[in-house]
N, CA and C atoms as a LAMMPS dump frame, in Angstrom:
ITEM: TIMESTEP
0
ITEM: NUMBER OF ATOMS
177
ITEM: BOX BOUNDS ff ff ff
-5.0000000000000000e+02 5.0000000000000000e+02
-5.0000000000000000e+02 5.0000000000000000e+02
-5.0000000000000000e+02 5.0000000000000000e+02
ITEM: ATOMS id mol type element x y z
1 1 1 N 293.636 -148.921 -444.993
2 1 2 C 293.534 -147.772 -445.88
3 1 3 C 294.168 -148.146 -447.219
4 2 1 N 293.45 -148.128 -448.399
5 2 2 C 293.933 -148.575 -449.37
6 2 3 C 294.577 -147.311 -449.887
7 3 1 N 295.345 -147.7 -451.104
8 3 2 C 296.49 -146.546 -451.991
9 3 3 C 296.432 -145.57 -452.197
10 4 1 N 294.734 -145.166 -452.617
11 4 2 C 294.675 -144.203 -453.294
12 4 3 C 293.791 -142.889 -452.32
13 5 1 N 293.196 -143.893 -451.279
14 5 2 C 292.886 -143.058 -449.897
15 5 3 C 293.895 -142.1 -449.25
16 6 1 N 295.34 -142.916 -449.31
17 6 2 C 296.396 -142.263 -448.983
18 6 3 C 297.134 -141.632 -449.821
19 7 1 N 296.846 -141.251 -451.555
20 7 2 C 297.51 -140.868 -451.952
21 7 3 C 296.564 -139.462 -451.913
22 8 1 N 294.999 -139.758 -452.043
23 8 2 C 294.07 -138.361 -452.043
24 8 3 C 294.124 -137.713 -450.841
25 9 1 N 294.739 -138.322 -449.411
26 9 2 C 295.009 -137.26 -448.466
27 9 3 C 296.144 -137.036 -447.996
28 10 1 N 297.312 -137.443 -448.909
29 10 2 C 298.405 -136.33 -449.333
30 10 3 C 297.906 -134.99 -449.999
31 11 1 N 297.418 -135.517 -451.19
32 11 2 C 297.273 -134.429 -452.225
33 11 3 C 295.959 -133.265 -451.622
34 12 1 N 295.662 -134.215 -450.794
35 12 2 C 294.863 -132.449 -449.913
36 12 3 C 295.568 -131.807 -449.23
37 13 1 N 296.123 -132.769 -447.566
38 13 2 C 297.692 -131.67 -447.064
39 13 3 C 298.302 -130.672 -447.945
40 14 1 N 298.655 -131.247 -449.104
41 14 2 C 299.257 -130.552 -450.133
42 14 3 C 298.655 -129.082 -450.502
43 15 1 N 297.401 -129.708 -450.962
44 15 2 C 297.084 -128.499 -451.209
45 15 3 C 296.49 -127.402 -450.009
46 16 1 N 296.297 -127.985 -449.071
47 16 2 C 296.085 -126.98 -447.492
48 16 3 C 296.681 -126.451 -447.915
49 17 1 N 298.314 -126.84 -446.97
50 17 2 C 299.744 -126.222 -447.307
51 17 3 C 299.551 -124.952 -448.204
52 18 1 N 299.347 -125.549 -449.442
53 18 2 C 299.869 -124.249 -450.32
54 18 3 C 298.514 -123.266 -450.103
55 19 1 N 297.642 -123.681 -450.045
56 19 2 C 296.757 -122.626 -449.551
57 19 3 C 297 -121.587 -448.242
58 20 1 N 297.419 -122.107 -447.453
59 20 2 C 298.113 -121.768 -446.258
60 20 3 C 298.943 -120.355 -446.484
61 21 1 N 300.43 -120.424 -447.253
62 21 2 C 301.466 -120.236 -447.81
63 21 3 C 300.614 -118.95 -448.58
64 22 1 N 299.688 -119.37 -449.583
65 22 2 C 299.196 -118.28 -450.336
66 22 3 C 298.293 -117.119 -449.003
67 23 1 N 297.234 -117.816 -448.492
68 23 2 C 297.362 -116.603 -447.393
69 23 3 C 297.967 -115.948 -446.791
70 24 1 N 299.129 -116.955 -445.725
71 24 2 C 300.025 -115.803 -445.167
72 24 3 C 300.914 -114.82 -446.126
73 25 1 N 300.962 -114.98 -446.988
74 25 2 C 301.498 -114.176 -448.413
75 25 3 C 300.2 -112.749 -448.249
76 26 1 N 299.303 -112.826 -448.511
77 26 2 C 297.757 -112.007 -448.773
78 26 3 C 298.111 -111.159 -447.509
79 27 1 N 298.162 -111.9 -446.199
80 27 2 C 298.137 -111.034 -445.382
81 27 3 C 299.265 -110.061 -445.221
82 28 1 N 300.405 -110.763 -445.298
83 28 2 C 301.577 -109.508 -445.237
84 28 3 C 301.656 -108.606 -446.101
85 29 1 N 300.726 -108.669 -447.272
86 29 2 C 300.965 -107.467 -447.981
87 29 3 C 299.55 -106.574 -447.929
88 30 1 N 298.994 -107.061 -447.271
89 30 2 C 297.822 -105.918 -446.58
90 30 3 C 298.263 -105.621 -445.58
91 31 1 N 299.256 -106.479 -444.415
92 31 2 C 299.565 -105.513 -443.123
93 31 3 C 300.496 -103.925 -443.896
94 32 1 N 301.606 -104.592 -444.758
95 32 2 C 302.235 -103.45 -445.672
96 32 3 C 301.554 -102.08 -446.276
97 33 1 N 300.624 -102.84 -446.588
98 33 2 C 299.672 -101.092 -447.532
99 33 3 C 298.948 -100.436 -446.161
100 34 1 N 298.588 -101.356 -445.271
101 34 2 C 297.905 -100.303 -443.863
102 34 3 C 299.099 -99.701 -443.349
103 35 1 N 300.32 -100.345 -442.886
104 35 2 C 301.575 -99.761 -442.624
105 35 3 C 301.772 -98.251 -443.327
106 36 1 N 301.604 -98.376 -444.822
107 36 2 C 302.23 -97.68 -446.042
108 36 3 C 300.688 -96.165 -445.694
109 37 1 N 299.355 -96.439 -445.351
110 37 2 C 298.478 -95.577 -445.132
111 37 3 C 298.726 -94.725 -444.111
112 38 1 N 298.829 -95.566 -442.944
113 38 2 C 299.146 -94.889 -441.877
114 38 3 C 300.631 -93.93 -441.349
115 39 1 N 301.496 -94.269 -442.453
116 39 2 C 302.531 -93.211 -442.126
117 39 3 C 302.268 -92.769 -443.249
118 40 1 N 301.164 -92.526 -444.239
119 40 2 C 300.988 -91.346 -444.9
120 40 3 C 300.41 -90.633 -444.777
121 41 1 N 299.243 -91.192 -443.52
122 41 2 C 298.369 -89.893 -442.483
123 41 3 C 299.395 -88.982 -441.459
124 42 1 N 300.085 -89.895 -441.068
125 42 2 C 301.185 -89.346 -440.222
126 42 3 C 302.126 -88.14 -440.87
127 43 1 N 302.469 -88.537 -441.671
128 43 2 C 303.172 -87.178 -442.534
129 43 3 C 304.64 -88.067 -441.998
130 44 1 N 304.789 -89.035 -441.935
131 44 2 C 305.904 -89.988 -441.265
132 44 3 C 306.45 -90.183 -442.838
133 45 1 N 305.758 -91.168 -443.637
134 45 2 C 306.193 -91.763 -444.727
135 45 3 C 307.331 -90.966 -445.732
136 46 1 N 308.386 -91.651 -446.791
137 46 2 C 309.567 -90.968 -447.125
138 46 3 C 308.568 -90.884 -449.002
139 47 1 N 308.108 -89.6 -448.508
140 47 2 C 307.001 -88.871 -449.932
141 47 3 C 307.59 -87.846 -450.051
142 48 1 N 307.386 -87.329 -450.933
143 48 2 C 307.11 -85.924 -451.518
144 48 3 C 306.746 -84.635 -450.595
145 49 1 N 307.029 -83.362 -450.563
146 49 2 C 306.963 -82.667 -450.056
147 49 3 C 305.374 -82.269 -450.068
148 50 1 N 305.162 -82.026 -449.173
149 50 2 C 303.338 -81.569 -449.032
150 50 3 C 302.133 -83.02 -449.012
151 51 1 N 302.709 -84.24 -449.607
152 51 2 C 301.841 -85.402 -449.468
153 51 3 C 301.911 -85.845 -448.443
154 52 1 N 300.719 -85.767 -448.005
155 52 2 C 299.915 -86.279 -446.482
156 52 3 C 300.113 -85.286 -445.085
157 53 1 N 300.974 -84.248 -445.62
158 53 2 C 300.756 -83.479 -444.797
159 53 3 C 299.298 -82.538 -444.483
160 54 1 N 299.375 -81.088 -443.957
161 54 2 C 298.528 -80.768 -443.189
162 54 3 C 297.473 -79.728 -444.332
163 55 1 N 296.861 -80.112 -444.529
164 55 2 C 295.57 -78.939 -445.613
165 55 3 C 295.58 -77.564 -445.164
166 56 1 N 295.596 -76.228 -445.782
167 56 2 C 295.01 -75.27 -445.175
168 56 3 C 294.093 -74.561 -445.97
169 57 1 N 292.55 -74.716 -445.447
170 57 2 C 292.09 -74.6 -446.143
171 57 3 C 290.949 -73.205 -446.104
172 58 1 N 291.865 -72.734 -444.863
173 58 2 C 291.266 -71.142 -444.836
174 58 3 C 291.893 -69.989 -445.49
175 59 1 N 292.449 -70.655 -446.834
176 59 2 C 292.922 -69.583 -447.375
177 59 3 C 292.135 -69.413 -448.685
């Protein structure tokens, strides 16, 4: 394997890696905003009084 064979499949690992790194990044902050949805359907989340709570809309 000559030099530069081994230096171009470093520099791909490399960049896997950081590709890698940048996804699992992407994903934890979409598990966060579904987290952040779902306790605002819940009426769980620390909001404002009346946000995401219950509609009444027979009035």
């Amino acid at each position: 394997m000559d030099m530069m064979a081994m230096v171009s499949s470093m520099l791909a690992m490399q960049s896997a890696g950081t590709q890698q790194q940048i996804q699992t990044s992407i994903i934890k902050q979409n598990m966060d905003a579904e987290k952040t949805a779902v306790q605002t359907l819940l009426g769980t989340a620390n909001l404002a009084p009346g946000v995401g709570g219950n509609l009444n809309i027979a009035a």
